[in-house]
Every structure is written in C-alpha cells, then in structure tokens.
TIVORO-159468 format. One record per residue (C-alpha): residue number from 1; y, z, x; residue in one letter. Coordinates in nm, 2 decimals, always signed. Example, Ala and Ser with C-alpha at 12.3 -4.5 7.8 and 13.67 -1.06 7.14 Angstrom:
! TIVORO-159468
<lumfi 1,<-0.45,+0.78,+1.23>,"A">
<lumfi 2,<-0.11,+0.71,+1.37>,"S">
! end
This chain:
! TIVORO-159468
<lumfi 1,<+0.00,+0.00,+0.00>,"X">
<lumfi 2,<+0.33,-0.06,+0.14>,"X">
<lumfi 3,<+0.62,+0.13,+0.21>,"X">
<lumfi 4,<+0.85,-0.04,-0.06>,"X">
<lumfi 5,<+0.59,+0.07,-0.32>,"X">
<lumfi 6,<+0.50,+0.42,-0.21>,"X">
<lumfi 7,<+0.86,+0.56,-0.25>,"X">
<lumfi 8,<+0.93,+0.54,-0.58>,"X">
<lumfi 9,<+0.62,+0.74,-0.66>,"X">
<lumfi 10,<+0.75,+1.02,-0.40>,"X">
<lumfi 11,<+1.07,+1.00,-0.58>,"X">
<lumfi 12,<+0.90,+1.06,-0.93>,"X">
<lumfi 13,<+0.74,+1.30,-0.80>,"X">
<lumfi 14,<+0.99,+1.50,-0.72>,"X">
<lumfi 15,<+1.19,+1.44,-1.04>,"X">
<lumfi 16,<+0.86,+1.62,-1.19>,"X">
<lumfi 17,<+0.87,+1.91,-0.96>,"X">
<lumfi 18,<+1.22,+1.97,-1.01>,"X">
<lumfi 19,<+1.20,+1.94,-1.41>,"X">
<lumfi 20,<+0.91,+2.20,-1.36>,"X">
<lumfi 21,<+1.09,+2.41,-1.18>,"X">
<lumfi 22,<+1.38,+2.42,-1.39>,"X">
<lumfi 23,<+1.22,+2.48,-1.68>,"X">
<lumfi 24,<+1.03,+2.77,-1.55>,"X">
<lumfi 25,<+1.37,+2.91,-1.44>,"X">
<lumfi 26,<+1.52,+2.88,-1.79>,"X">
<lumfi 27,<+1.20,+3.03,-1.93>,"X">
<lumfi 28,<+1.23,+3.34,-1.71>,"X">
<lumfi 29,<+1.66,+3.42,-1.84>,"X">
<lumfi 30,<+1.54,+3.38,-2.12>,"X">
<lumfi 31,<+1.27,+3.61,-2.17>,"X">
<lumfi 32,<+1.49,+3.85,-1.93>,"X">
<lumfi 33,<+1.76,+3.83,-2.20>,"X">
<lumfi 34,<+1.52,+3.92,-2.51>,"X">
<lumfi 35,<+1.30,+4.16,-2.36>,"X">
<lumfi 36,<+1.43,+4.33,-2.11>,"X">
<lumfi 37,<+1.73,+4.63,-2.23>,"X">
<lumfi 38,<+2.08,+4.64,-2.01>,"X">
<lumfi 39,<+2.09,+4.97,-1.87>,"X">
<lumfi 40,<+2.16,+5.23,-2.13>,"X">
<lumfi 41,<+2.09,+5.02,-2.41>,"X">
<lumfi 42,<+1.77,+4.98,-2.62>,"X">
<lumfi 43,<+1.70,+4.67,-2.76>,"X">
<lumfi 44,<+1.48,+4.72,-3.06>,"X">
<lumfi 45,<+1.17,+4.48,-3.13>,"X">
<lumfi 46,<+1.23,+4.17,-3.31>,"X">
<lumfi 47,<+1.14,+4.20,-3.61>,"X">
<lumfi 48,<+1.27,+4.56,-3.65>,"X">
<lumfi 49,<+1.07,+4.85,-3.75>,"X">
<lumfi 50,<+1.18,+4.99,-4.03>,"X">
<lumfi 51,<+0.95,+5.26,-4.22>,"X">
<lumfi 52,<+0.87,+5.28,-4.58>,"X">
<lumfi 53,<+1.21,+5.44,-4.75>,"X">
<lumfi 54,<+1.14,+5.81,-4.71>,"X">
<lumfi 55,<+1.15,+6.00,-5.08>,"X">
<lumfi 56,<+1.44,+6.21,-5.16>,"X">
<lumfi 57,<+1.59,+6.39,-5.46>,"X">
<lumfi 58,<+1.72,+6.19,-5.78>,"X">
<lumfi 59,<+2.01,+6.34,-5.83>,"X">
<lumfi 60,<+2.36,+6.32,-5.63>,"X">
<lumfi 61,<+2.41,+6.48,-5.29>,"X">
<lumfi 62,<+2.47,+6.84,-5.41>,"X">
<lumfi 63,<+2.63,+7.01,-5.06>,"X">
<lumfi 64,<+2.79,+7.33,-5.10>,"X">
<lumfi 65,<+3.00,+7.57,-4.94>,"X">
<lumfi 66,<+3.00,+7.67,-4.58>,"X">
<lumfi 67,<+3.03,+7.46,-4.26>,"X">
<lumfi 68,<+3.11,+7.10,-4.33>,"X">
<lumfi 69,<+2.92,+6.97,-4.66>,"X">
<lumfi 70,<+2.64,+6.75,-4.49>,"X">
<lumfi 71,<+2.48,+7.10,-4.37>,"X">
<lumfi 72,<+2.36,+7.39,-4.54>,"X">
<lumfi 73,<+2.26,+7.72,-4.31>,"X">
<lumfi 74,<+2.04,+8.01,-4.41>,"X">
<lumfi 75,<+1.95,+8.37,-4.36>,"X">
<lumfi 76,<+1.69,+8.57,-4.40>,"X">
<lumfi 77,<+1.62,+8.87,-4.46>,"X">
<lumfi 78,<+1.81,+9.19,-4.33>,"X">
<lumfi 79,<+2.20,+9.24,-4.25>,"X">
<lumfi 80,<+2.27,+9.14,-3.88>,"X">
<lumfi 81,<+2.18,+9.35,-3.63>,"X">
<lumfi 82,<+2.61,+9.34,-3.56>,"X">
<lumfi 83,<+2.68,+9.45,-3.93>,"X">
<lumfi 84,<+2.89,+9.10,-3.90>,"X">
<lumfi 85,<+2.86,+8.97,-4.22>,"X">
<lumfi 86,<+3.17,+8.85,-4.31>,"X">
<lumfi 87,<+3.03,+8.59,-4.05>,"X">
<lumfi 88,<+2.75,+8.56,-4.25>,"X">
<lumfi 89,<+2.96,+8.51,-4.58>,"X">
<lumfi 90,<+3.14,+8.26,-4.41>,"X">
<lumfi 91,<+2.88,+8.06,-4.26>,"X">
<lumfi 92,<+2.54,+8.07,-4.48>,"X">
<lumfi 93,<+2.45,+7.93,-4.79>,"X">
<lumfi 94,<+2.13,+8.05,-4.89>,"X">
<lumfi 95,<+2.12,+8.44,-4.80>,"X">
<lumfi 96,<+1.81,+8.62,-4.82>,"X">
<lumfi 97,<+1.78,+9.06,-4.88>,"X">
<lumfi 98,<+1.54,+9.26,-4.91>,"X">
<lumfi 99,<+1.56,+9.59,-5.14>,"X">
<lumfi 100,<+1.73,+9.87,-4.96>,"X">
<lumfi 101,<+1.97,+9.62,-4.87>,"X">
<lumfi 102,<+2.22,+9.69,-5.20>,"X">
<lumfi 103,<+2.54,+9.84,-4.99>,"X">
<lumfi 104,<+2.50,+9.51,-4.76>,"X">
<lumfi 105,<+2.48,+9.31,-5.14>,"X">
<lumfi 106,<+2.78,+9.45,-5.22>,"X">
<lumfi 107,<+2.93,+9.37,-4.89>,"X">
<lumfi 108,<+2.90,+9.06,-4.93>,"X">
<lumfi 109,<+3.02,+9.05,-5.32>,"X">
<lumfi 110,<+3.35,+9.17,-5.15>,"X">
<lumfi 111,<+3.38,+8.95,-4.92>,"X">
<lumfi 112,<+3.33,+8.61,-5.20>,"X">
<lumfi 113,<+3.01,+8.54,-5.16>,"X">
<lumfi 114,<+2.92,+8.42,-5.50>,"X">
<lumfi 115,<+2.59,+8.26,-5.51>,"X">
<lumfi 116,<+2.29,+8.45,-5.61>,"X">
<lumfi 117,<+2.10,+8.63,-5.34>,"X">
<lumfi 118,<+1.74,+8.59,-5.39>,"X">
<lumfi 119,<+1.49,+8.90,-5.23>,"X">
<lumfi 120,<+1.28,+8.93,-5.00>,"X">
<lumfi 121,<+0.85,+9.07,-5.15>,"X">
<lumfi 122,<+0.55,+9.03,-4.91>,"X">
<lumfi 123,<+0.31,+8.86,-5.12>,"X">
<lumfi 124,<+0.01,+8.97,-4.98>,"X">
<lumfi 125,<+0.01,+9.32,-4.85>,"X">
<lumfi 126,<+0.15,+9.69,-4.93>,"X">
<lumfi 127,<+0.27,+9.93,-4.65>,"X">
<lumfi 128,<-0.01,+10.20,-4.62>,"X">
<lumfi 129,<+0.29,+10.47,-4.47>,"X">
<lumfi 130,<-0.02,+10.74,-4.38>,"X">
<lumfi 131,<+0.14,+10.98,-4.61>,"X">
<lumfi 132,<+0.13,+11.03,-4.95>,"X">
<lumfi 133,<+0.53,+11.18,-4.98>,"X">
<lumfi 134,<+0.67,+10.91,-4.75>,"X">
<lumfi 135,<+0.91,+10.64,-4.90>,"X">
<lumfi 136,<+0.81,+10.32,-4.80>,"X">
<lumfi 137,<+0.96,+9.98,-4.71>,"X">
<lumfi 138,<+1.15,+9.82,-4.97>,"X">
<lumfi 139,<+0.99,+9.48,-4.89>,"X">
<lumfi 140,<+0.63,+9.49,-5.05>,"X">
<lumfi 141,<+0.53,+9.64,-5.41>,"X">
<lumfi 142,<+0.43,+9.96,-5.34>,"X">
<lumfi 143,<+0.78,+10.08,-5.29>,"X">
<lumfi 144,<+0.80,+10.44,-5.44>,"X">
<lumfi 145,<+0.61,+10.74,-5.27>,"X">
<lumfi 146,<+0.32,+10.83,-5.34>,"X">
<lumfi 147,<+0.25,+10.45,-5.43>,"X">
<lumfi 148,<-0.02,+10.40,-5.15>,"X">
<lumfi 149,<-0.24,+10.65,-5.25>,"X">
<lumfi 150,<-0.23,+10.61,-5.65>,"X">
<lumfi 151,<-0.34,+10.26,-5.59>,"X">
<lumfi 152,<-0.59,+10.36,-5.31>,"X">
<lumfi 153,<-0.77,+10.61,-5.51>,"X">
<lumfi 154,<-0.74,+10.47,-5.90>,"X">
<lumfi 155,<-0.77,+10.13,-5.85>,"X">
<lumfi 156,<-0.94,+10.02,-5.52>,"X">
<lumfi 157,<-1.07,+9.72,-5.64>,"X">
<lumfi 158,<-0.70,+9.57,-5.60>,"X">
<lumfi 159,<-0.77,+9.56,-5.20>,"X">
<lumfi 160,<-0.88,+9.25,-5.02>,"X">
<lumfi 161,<-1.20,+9.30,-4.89>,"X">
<lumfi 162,<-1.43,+9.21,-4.55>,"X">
<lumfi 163,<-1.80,+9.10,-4.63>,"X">
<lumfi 164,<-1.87,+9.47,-4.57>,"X">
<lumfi 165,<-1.68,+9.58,-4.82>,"X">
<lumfi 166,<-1.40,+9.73,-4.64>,"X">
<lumfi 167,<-1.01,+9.66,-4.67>,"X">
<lumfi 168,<-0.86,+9.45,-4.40>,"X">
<lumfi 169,<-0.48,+9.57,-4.20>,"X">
<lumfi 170,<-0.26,+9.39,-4.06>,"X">
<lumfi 171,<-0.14,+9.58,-3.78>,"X">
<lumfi 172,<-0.44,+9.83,-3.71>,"X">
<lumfi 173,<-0.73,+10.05,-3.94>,"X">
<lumfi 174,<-0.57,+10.36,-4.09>,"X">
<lumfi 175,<-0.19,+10.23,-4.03>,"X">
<lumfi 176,<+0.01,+9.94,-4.15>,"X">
<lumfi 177,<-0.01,+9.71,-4.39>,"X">
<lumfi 178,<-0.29,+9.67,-4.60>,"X">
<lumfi 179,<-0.36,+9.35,-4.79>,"X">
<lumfi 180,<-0.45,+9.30,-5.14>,"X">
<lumfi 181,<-0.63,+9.04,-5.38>,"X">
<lumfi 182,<-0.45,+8.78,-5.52>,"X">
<lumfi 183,<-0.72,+8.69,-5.79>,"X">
<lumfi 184,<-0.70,+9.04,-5.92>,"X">
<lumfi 185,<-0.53,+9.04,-6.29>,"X">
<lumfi 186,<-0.42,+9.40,-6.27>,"X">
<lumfi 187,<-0.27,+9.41,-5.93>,"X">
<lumfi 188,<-0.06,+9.10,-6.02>,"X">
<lumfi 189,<+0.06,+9.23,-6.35>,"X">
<lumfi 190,<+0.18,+9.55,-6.10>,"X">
<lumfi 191,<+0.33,+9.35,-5.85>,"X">
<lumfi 192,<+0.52,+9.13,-6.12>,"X">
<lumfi 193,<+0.64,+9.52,-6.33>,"X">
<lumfi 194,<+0.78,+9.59,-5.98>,"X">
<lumfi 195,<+0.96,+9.32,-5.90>,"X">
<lumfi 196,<+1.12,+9.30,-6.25>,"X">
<lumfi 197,<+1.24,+9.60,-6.18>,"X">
<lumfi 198,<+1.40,+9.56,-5.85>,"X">
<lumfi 199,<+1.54,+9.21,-5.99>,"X">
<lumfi 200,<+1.76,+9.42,-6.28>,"X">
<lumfi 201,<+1.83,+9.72,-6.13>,"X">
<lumfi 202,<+1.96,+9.60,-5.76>,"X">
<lumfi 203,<+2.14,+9.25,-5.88>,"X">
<lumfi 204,<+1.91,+9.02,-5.69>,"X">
<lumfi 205,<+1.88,+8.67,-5.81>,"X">
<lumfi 206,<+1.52,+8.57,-5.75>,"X">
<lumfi 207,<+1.25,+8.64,-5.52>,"X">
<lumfi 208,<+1.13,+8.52,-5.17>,"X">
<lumfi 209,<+0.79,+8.53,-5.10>,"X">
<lumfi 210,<+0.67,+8.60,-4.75>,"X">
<lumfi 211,<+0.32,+8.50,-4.65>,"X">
<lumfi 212,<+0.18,+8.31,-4.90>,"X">
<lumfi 213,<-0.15,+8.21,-4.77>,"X">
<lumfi 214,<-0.25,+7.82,-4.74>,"X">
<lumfi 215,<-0.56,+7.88,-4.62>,"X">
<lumfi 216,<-0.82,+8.21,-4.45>,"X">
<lumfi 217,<-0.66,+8.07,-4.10>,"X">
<lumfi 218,<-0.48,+8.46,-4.07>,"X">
<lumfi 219,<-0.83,+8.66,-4.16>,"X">
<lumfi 220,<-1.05,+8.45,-3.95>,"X">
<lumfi 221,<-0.79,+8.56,-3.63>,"X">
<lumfi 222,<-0.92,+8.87,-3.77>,"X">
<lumfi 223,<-1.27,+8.81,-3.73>,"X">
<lumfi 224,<-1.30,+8.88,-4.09>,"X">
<lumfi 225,<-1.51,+8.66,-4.35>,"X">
<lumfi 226,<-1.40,+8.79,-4.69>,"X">
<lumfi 227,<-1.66,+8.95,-4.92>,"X">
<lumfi 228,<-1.49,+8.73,-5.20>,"X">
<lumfi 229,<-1.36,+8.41,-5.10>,"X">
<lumfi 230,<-1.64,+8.19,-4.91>,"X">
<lumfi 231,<-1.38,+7.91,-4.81>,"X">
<lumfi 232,<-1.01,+7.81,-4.82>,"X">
<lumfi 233,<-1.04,+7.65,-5.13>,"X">
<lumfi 234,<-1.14,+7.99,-5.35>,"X">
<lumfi 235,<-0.89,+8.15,-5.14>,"X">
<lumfi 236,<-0.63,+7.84,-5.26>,"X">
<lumfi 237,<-0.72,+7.89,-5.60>,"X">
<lumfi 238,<-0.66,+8.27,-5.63>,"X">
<lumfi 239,<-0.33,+8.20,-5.46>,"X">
<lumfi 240,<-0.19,+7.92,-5.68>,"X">
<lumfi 241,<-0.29,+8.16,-5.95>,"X">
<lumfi 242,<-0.08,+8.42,-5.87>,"X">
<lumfi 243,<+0.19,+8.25,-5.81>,"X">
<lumfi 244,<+0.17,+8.07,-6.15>,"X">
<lumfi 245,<+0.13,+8.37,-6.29>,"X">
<lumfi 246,<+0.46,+8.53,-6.19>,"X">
<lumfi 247,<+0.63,+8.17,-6.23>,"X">
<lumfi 248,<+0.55,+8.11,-6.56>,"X">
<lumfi 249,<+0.58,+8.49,-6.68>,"X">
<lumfi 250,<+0.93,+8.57,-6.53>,"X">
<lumfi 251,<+1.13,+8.34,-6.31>,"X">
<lumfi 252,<+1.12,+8.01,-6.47>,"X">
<lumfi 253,<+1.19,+8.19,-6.82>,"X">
<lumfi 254,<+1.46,+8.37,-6.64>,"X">
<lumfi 255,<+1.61,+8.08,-6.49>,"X">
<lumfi 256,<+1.55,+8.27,-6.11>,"X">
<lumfi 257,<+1.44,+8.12,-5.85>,"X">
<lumfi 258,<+1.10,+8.18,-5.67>,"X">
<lumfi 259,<+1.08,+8.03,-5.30>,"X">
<lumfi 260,<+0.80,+8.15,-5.09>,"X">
<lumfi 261,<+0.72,+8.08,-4.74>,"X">
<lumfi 262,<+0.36,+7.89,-4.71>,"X">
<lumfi 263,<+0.20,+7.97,-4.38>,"X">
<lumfi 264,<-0.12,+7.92,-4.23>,"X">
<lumfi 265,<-0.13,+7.57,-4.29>,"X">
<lumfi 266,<-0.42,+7.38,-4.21>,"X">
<lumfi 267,<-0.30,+7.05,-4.43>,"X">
<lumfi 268,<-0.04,+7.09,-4.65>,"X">
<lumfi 269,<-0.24,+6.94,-4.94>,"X">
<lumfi 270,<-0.17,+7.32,-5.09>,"X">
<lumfi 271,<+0.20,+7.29,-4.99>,"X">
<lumfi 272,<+0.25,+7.05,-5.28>,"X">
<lumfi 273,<+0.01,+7.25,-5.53>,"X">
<lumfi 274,<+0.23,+7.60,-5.51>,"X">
<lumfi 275,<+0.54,+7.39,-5.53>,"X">
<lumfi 276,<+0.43,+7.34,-5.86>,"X">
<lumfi 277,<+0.53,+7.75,-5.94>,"X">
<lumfi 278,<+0.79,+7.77,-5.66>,"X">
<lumfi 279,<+1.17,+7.62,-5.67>,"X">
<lumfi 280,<+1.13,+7.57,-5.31>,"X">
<lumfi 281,<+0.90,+7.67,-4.99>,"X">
<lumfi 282,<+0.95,+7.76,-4.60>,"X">
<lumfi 283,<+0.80,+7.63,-4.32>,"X">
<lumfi 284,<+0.88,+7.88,-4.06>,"X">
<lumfi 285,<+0.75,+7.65,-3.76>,"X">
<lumfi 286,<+0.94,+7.29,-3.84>,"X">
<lumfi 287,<+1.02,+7.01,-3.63>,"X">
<lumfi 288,<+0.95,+7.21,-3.30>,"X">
<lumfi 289,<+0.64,+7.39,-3.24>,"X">
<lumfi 290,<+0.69,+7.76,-3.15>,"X">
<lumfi 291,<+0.89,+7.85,-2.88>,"X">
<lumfi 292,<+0.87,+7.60,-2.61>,"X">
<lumfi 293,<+0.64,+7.35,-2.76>,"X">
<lumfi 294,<+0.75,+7.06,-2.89>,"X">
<lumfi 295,<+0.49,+6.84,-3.20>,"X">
<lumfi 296,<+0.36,+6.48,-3.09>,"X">
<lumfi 297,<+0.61,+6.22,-3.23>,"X">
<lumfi 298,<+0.32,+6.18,-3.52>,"X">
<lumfi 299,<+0.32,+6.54,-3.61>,"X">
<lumfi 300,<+0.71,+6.54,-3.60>,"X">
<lumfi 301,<+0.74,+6.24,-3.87>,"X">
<lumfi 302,<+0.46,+6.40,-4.10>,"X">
<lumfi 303,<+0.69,+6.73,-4.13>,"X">
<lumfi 304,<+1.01,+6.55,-4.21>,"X">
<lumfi 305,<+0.84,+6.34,-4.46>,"X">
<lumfi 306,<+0.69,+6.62,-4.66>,"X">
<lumfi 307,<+1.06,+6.81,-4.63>,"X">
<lumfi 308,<+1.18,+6.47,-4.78>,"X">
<lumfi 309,<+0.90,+6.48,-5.04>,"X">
<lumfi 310,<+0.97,+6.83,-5.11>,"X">
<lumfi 311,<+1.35,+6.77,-5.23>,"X">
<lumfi 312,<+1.22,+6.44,-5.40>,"X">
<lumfi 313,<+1.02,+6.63,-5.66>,"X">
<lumfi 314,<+1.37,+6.86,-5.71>,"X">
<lumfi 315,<+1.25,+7.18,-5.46>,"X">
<lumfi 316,<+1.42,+7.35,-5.18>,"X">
<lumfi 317,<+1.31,+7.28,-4.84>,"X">
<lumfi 318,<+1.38,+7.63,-4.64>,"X">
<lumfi 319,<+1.35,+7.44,-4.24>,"X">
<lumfi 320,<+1.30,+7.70,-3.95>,"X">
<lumfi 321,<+1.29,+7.56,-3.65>,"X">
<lumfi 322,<+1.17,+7.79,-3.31>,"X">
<lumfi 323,<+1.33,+7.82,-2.98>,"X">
<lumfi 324,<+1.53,+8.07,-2.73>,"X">
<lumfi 325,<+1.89,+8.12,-2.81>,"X">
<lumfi 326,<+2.02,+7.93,-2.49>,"X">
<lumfi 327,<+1.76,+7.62,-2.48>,"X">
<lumfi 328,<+2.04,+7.39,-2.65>,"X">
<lumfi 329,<+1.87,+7.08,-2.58>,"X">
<lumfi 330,<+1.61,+7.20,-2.83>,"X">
<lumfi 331,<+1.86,+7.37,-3.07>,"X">
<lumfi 332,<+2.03,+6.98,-3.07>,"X">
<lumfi 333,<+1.68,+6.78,-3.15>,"X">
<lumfi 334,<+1.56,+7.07,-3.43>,"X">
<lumfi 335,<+1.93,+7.04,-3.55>,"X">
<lumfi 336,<+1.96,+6.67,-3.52>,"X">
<lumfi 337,<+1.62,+6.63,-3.73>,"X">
<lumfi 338,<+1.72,+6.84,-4.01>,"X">
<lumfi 339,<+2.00,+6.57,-4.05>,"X">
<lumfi 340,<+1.80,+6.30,-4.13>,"X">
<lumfi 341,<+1.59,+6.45,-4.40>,"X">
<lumfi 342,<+1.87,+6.65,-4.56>,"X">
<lumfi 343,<+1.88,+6.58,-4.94>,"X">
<lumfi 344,<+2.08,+6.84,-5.02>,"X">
<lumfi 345,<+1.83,+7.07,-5.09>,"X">
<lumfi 346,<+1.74,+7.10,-4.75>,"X">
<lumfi 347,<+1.84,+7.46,-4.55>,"X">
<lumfi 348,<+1.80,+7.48,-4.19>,"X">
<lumfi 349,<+1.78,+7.76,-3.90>,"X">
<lumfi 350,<+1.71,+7.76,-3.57>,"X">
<lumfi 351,<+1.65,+8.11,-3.46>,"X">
<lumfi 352,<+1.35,+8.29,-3.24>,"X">
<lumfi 353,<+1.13,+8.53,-3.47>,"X">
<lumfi 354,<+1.20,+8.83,-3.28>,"X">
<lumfi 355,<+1.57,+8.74,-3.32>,"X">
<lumfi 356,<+1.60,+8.71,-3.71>,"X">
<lumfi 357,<+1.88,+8.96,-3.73>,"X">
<lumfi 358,<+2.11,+8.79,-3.45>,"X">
<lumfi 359,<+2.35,+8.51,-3.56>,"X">
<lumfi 360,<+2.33,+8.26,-3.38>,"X">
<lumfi 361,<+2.60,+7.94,-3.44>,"X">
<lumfi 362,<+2.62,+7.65,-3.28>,"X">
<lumfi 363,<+2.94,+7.39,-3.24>,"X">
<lumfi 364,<+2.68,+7.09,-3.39>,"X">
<lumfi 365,<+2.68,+7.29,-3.69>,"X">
<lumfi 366,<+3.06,+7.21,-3.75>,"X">
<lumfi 367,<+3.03,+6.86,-3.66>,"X">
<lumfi 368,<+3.18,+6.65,-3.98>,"X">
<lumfi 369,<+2.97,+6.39,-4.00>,"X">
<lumfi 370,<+3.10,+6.33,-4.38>,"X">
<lumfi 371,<+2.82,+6.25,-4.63>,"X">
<lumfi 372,<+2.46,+6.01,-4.58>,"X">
<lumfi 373,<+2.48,+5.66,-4.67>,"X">
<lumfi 374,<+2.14,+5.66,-4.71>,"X">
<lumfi 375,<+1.82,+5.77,-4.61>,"X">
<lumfi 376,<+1.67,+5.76,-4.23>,"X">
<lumfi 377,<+1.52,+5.44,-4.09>,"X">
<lumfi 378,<+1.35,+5.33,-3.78>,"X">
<lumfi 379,<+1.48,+5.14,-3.53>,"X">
<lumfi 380,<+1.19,+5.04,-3.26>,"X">
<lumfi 381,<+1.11,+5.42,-3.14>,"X">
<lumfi 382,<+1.39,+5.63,-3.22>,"X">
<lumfi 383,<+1.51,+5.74,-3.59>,"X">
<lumfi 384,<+1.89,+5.70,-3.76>,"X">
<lumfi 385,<+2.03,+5.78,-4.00>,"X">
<lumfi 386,<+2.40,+5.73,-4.09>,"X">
<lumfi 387,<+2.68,+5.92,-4.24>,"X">
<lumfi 388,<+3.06,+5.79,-4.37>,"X">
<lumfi 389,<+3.18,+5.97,-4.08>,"X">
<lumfi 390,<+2.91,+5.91,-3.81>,"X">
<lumfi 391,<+2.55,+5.88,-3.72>,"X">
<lumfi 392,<+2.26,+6.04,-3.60>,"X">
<lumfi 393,<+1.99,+5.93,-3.36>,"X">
<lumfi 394,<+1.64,+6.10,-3.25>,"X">
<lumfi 395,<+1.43,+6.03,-3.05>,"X">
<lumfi 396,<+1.09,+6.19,-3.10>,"X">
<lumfi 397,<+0.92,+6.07,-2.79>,"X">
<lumfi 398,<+1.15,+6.17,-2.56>,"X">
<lumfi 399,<+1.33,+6.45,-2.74>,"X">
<lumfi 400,<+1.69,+6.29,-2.67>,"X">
<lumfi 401,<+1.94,+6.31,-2.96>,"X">
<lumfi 402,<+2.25,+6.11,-3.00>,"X">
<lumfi 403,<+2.56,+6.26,-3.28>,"X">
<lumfi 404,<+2.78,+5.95,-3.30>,"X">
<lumfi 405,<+3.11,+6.08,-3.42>,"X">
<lumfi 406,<+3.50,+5.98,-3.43>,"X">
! end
C-alpha cells in the first residue's frame, strides 16, 4: 500500500480517538456535576425521596401560651427543687402535681396560670410505709394512714402475685412499694373512690398515670412469673380494663383528662389500645435512647410516626427525651425532632430522670419559627419540615440538626 493511501486512514483514526476521548471527558463533568455534592451541600437523589405524608390531627394548629406558639413545654410532677415557679408559670404549658402539692397549686393560681393541672397517681403500686400510723405519699391510692394495713389484712387478694403466691416490691421485700392487680374489680373501684376524692377536694383537673404497664417486661427484671398472668397479652387485657374502667366511669363523663405514661414497651401495638381510654400518653424514652444512646435512624422514624399518629386520632403526645443537662448537641436533635411531628398536641421535655425537679431551658426553645406549613418530608437522608418563619432539618444518621431562621 502506498504512502498516499495509508495517511488518510492515520488521519481517521485519529479523528476517532479524539471523538472518544472527548466524549468520555464530557461524560465524566457530567456525572461529576449530578452525583457528586459541592462541599457543604447535599444533593438529594433524583427522584427525591419523599415519605408517605405522616398523619396528624384534623383540626387547626391549636398552640398555646408560653414560649413562642410552634412549642409547647411540660412539667412533671413536683415543684422545682428552686421553688422557682413563677418560671414555671411562665414557661410550661402542660403542668403536672401530685397531691400534697395544693400550696404550690395555689402558687401557681396566683401567679396566672390558668389551665387545668392534671395529678399525678401511680397506677400500679401503693406505698407499703412499714407502719400502720404513718401518712404516706400523696402519689398512689393508699394515701391515708393506716391504709397499707387495712388493705393488707382485709382484702389481700387486691396484691399482684408471684407463682408462689407472694406479693411482688418494687424497691425491696418488707419496704417500698408494693404492687397491686389491675384485673381485680374491687381494688379498681377503691382506687377510682380515691382519686374522686382527691380530684374535688384539692382542684386538680384530671389525672396522670405513671407506669401503666405494656407488657410483664418490669416483673420479668424481677425474676418474677406472675401466678395470674401467663403472658403479656392477659397482662394487656387486665390493663386496658382498668383503664376503661376509670375512663368510662369518671373522666370522660367529667370532661377530665386521663393521660398515663405507657412504659415497658415491647411493641407499641398496646400503645394504640389504652389510647382508646386515655386523652393522651407519655413516652418517657423518645427520640433518644437513655442517657447517651442515641436509636438507629429506623427506630428514630417509627417513634415520630406513632407521636404523629397519636395526635391524628385527637390525643396528646407527652415527648421525653433523655440526656445530661450540658450535652447540647443532644438537647438540639431531641428538640429539633419534636419540631417535625408537632401537631399541636405534642408536649416535649428534655430532662435526665434523676433531674425531674430542675428547670432546665434552653435558647432553641425561644426560637420563633412562626407556625408549620405542613407536615415533615424526606429529602434523600435527612428530614424537614418548614415553618412561615423558618425551617428545620434532622438528620437521623448523623445526628446533625439544622434551625434555619431570619
């Protein structure tokens, strides 16, 4: 082959390489440009993810009182260690007492606190004071002297009972508190006379129910199988009865409110069958595990979608999320989180359980965000929701949060 006829094939050739080549090159900015974030920036997938919309109460945004109307704070259930509570007149919007607590009631009446303060009852246990002549705690049933040992000795099938037959403390044999049946008809028709009576006399406005019992996780710690309840589900049952029972007797008649706090969740398939008697429920370990932990993104999402679920069917979602009083990045993503899911039936604190009676207030809870546009969405792996006056991002992976105010 000659010369003449070998070059333009060298030259076409290298026309082909160079298209190749150039192509490539295009190909690369522009998967660069799609895929890859600038720095600080997340670039969502394409199509975004956006999640089913979340369920939330029917009715309008009902915000009241306190900091800035988007948030709603609450305490619970003694005055402040301080004996501050015109700070916690100012600041809190749900207030929980507990009997014994009428001069701090009254406090608060003085200082224009109007709404009703509902009161604090342990559901399932009495205070067994070792006496028969001491006055016990005003937060349980047996709240007179000499209560412990009428029950005790006239009507001892009332008790909760190992499979030997003997009653179970909580806090040590022979001292404590003892805890009782909640399938029994007579000791619910006491503990309902009792709390009537506390309710008129003392100028509480409903009742809050501590340790309502989702499952036999709290015996089992105990190494104690129950001589009456072979599994969770009798145990459910006697529960839910109880509480419709004192629902359907007194409060909702009454118009007063009964909110109880659900522990010892296993699933929270119960969670929705007591909200059927309750005007609201606490979970006392939300958004943030206890302490230092923090739930798997997964874990994080189911708990905001059953506090969204719990204001859709018209209930009040009582949110307490764990931590120490100076971990602020965690104060900030428990905070932040409440934000997306509040209805306006949502309360929220973030306290430690051995700090209950300190305030603690933190600047994010005056930030005016102004009120939700709508309900929270996805956006690839972190969660928004925005306000009139701002916007909120969380990131449940990472645990960063983002306020975006003026």
């Amino acid at each position: 082959m000659s010369r003449r006829n070998i070059i333009p094939i060298i030259l076409i050739g290298i026309l082909i390489v160079i298209t190749i080549a150039a192509l490539a090159y295009f190909g690369y900015l522009i998967y660069r440009n799609v895929s890859q974030p600038a720095e600080g920036i997340t670039i969502s997938p394409f199509p975004p993810q956006i999640s089913p919309t979340p369920e939330f109460t029917p009715t309008p945004y009902a915000f009241a009182g306190g900091p800035p109307n988007t948030i709603r704070l609450m305490w619970f259930s003694k005055p402040p260690l301080d004996g501050d509570l015109q700070t916690i007149a100012e600041n809190f919007d749900l207030i929980i007492l507990t009997q014994n607590d009428e001069n701090a009631l009254a406090e608060l009446r003085r200082l224009g606190y109007t709404d009703g303060v509902p009161q604090y009852f342990r559901l399932d246990a009495i205070k067994d004071p070792g006496n028969c002549t001491e006055d016990p705690p005003g937060n349980q049933a047996a709240y007179y002297a000499g209560d412990f040992c009428q029950i005790s000795q006239n009507h001892p099938d009332w008790f909760l009972l190992d499979y030997r037959g003997e009653r179970i403390y909580d806090g040590g044999s022979g001292s404590g508190y003892v805890f009782m049946d909640p399938g029994n008809p007579e000791w619910r028709q006491f503990f309902l006379q009792r709390v009537k009576e506390s309710q008129e006399r003392h100028g509480y406005y409903g009742v809050f129910l501590d340790n309502v019992d989702a499952s036999l996780a709290r015996y089992e710690r105990k190494a104690s199988r129950l001589k009456d309840y072979a599994n969770d589900a009798q145990f459910q049952a006697a529960v839910e009865g109880f509480l419709q029972f004192l629902y359907q007797n007194y409060f909702q008649p009454q118009g007063r409110p009964l909110l109880a706090n659900i522990v010892a969740n296993r699933n929270f398939e119960p969670w929705f069958r007591y909200l059927e008697y309750l005007d609201g429920a606490m979970d006392e370990g939300w958004g943030v595990g206890w302490t230092d932990e923090y739930y798997s993104a997964a874990e994080w999402d189911e708990q905001l979608a059953r506090a969204e679920s719990t204001q859709g069917r018209g209930k009040f979602a009582l949110l307490v999320s764990s931590g120490r009083r100076n971990d602020l990045a965690r104060q900030q993503f428990a905070f932040a989180s409440y934000l997306l899911i509040n209805h306006g039936r949502a309360f929220f604190r973030y306290a430690h359980s051995d700090s209950y009676r300190e305030i603690w207030l933190y600047s994010n809870y005056y930030l005016d965000l102004g009120t939700p546009l709508g309900v929270r969405y996805r956006d690839g792996d972190v969660w928004r929701r925005d306000f009139s006056k701002g916007s909120v991002i969380v990131n449940p992976f990472t645990h960063e949060v983002e306020f975006i105010v003026p």
